[in-house]
C-alpha positions in Angstrom: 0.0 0.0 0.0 2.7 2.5 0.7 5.0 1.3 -2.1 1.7 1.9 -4.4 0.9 5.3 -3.4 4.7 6.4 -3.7 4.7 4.9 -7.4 1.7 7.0 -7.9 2.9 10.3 -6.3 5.7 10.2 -8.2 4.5 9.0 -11.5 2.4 12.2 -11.7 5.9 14.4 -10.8 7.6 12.7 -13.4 4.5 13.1 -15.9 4.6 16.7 -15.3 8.0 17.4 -15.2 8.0 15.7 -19.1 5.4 17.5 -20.7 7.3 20.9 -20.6 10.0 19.1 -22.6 7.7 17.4 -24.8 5.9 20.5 -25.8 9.7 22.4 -26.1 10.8 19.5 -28.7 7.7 20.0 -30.7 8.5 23.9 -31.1 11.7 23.1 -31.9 10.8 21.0 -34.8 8.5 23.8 -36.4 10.1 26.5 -35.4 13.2 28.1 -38.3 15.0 29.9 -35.1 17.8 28.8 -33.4 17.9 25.7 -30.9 20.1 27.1 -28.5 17.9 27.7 -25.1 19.3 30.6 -23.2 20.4 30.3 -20.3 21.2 33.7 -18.9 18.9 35.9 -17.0 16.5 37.3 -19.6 16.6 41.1 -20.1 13.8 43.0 -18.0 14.1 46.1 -19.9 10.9 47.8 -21.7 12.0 47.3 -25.3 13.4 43.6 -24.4 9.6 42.7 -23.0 8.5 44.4 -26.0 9.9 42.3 -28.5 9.5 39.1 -26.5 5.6 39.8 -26.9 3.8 37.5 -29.5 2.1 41.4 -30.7 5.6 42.7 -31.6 7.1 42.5 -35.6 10.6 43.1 -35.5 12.0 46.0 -37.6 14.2 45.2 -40.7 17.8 47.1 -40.8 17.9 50.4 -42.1 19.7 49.4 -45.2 16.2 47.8 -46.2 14.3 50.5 -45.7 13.5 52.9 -49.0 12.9 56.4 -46.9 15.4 55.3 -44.6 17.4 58.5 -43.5 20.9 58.7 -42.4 21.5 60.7 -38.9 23.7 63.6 -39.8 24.9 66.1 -37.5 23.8 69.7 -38.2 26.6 72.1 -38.5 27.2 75.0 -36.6 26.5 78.3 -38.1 29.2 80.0 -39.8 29.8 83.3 -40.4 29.9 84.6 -44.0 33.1 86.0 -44.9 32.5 87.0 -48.2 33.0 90.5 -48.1 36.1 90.1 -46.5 38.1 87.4 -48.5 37.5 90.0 -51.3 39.2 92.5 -49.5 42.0 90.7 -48.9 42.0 89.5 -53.0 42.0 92.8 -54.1 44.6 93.8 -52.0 46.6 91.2 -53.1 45.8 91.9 -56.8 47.1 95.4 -56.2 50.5 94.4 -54.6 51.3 91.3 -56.9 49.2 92.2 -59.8 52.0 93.5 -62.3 54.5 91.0 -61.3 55.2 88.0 -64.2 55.1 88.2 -67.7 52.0 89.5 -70.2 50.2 86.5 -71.5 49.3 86.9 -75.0 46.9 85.1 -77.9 49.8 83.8 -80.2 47.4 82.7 -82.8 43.8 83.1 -84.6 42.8 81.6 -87.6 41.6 85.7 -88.4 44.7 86.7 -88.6 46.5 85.2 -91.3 43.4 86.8 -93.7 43.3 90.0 -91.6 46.8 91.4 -91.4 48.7 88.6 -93.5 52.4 87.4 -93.1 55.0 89.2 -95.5 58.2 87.7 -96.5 60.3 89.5 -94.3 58.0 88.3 -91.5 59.1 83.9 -92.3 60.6 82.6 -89.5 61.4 79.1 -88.4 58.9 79.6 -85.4 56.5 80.5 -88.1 56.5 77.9 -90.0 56.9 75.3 -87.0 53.7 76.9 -85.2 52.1 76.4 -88.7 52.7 72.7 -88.9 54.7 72.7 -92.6 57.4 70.1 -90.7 54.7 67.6 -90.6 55.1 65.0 -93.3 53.8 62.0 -94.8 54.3 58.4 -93.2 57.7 56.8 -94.6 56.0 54.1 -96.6 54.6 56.6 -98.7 57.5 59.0 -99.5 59.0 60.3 -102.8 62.6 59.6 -103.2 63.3 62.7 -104.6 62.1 64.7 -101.7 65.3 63.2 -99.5 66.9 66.5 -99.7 64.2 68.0 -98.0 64.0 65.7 -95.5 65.4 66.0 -92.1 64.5 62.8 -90.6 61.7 60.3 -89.4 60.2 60.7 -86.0 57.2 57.8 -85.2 57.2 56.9 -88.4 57.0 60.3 -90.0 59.1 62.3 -92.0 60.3 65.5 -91.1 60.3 68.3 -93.5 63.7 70.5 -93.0 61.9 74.2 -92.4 65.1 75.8 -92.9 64.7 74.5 -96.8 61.3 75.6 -96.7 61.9 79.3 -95.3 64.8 79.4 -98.0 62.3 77.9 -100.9 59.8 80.3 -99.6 62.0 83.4 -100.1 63.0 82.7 -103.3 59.3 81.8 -104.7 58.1 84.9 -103.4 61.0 87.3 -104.8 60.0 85.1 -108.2 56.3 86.7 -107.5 57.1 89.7 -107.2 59.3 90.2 -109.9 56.1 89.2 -111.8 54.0 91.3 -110.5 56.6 94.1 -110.2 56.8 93.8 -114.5 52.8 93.2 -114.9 52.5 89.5 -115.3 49.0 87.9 -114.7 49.8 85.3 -111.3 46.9 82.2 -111.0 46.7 81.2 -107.6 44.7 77.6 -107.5 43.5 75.8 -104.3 41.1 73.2 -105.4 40.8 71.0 -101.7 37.9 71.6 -99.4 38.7 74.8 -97.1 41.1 76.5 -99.7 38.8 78.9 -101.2 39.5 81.7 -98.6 43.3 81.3 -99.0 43.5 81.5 -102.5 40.6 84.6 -102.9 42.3 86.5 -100.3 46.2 85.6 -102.1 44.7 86.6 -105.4 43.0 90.2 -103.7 46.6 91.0 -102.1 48.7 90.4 -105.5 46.0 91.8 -108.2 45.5 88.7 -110.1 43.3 85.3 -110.4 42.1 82.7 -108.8 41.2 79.2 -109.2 39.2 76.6 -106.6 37.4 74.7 -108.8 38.4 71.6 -110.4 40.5 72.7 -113.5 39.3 72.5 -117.1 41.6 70.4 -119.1 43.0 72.8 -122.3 42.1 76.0 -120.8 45.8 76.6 -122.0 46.8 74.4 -124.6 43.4 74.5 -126.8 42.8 78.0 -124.6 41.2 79.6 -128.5 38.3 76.9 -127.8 37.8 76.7 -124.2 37.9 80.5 -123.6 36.6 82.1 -126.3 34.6 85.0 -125.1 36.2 85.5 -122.1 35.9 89.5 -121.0 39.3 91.3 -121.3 40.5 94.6 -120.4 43.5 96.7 -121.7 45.3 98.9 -119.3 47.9 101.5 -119.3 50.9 101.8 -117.1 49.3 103.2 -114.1 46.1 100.4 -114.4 43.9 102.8 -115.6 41.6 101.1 -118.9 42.4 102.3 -121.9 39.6 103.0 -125.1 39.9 102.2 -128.7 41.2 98.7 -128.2 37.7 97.2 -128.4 38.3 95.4 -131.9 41.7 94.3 -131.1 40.3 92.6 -127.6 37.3 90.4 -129.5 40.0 89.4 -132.3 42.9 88.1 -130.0 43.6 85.1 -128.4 42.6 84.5 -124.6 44.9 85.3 -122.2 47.5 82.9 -120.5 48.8 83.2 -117.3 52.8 84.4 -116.5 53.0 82.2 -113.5 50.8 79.8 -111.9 50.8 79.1 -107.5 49.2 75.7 -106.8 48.8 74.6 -103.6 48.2 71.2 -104.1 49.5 69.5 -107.0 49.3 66.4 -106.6 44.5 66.8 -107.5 46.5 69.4 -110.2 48.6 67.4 -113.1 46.9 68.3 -115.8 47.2 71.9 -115.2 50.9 71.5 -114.3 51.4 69.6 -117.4 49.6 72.3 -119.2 52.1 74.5 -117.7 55.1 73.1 -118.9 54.1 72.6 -122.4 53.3 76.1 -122.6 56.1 77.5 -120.6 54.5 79.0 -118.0 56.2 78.9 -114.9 54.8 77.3 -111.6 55.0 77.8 -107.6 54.2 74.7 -106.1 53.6 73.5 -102.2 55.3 69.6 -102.3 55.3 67.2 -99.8 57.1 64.1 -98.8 54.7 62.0 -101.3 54.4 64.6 -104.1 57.0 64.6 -107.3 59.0 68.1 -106.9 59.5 68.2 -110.9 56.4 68.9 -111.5 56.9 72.3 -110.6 59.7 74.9 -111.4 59.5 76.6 -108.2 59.2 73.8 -105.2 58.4 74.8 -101.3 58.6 71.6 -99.3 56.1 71.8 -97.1 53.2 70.0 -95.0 50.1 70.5 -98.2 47.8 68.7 -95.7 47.5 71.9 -93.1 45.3 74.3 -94.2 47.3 77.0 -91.3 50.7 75.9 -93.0 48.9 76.7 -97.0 47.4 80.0 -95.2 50.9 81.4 -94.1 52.5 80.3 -97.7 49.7 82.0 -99.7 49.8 85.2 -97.7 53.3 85.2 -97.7 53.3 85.3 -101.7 50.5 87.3 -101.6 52.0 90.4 -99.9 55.1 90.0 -102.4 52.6 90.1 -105.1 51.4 93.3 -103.7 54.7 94.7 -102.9 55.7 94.0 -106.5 52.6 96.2 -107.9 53.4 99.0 -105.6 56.5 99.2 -106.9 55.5 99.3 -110.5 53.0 101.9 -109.4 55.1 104.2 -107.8 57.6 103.8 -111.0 55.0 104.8 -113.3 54.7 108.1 -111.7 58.3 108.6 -111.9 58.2 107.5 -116.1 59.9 104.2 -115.0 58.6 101.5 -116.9 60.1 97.9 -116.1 57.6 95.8 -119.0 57.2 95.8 -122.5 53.9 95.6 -124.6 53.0 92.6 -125.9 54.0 92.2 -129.4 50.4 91.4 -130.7 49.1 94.6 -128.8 52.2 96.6 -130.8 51.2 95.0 -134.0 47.4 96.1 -133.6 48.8 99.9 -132.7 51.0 100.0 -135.4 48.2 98.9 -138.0 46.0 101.6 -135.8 48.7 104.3 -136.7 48.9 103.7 -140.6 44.9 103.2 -140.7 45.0 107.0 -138.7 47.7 108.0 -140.8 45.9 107.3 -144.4 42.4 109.0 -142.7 44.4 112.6 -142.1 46.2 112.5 -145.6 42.5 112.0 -146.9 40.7 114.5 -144.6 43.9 117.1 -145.9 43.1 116.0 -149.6 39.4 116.6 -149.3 40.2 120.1 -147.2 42.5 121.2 -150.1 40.2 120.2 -152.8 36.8 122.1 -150.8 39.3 125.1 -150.3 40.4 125.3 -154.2 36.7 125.1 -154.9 35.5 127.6 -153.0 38.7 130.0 -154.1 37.3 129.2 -157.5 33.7 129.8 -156.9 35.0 133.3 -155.5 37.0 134.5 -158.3 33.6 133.6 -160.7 31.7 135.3 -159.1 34.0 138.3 -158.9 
């Protein structure tokens, strides 16, 4: 009896002891948290009862939160120097403000159309701010340029520009001689972007200009291809001169003295032109361009429209310098050209046809003035 009631006293301890367990390993098995059972003194605080409630959803991190906002510190108000920082610049300004060197604009593209380059005015730094040094790869070099050559630098020739400022000289005193004894100069330019150089080239000298493509003949078959063209005759001082009107339709179109091209390698058949006719030519040759197809080479770079700006306002302004001169020796009686031969031939034939007219008018005077003595003395 006593060994039964024990057995039953503590059968129901045991019983109740296990279900906690029981109920603890079922959780476990549905739950995703961690197994681990605490087993430190829980935390009493508010917020630690709070989230230990079944009512309570945690809060994600911050990170996950779109109008989450970072805690930044305001900053102290400053005070607003303005004013005073420039003070002290302008007083600086005035006590270092003239020290150092002027810093100038070296270059516009205006000013080589504006106030052009004159020959006097080539210089080496000229021509090296210009880019005419700059040649064509080695692969596709002329042999006969190797004079001009000063040597390869990535691949790339180098144009000497001591040849070039000498080359330059002597093609412009050769333009200005021309000009100087009234030669007509052609200045072509037929690549994109050398209109402007060769309008304002041919405006400075007094002559043509060319920057279309060129007409094959227009000086070996020059009676078909300009027939019509306008002409003008002028005297010594370029004033026009009246009377030649017949002798203008009759003769032959006008070829040019000397002809500048700035690139000839798109102009062959004009060069060629050229040389059959004997008309010299100014030409601007690179490192892949043949130099005998000019009579007056400047090695340069014909790929830089600056470099073909400086060259053509260089001959330009000798161009100009050369009709000056002519002008101001007309007023003194100095005449430097000749007429042309087919011009004297058409004067001379001018002077015999006036010649014949004044022995006739005389004849026809002496013949009314024997009449009329006659008529007088009858009727006397």
């Amino acid at each position: 009896m006593i060994i039964r009631e024990f057995g039953v006293r503590h059968a129901r301890r045991a019983l109740a002891l296990a279900q906690p367990v029981r109920q603890a390993s079922c959780f476990r098995a549905l739950s995703t948290q961690s197994t681990t059972i605490p087993t430190a003194v829980p935390d009493l605080a508010p917020n630690a009862l709070l989230a230990a409630s079944p009512q309570h959803k945690p809060t994600p991190p911050a990170i996950f939160i779109a109008n989450a906002k970072s805690a930044r510190r305001r900053k102290p108000d400053e005070v607003d120097k303005t004013a005073e920082f420039y003070q002290h610049g302008r007083q600086l300004k005035g006590q270092i403000g003239n020290l150092g060197t002027d810093v100038e604009k070296r270059y516009r593209p205006g000013d080589l159309f504006l106030n052009p380059p004159g020959p006097k005015d080539v210089t080496l730094e000229l021509l090296m701010a210009s880019q005419a040094h700059m040649g064509h790869h080695t692969s596709l070099w002329n042999p006969a340029n190797a004079r001009y050559i000063y040597g390869i630098r990535q691949g790339i020739h180098i144009i000497s520009l001591e040849h070039t400022a000498a080359h330059l000289r002597r093609a412009a005193r050769v333009v200005e001689e021309v000009a100087y004894r009234g030669g007509l100069i052609l200045f072509v330019g037929t690549r994109p972007g050398q209109t402007q150089i060769v309008t304002r080239a041919a405006q400075l000298a007094r002559s043509c200009h060319l920057f279309t493509k060129w007409t094959p003949g227009s000086i070996t078959n020059s009676d078909v291809i300009l027939n019509g063209m306008q002409m003008q005759m002028l005297d010594e001082n370029d004033k026009p001169l009246e009377g030649f009107d017949r002798h203008l339709n009759e003769r032959r179109p006008l070829v040019p003295d000397l002809v500048v091209c700035l690139n000839p390698l798109e102009n062959y058949t004009l060069l060629h032109e050229c040389a059959l006719a004997n008309v010299p030519t100014i030409g601007v040759v690179d490192t892949n361009t043949e130099p005998t197809w000019v009579t007056y080479a400047i090695p340069a770079n014909d790929d830089s429209l600056r470099c073909l700006a400086v060259i053509s306002s260089v001959l330009g302004r000798a161009g100009e310098a050369g009709h000056m001169r002519r002008l101001d020796d007309a007023k003194l009686g100095i005449i430097e050209w000749q007429t042309p031969l087919d011009v004297e031939n058409f004067m001379a034939i001018n002077r015999k046809l006036a010649a014949k007219e004044v022995e006739k008018a005389a004849r026809f005077n002496e013949k009314r003035s024997a009449a009329e003595a006659a008529f007088a003395s009858s009727m006397s």
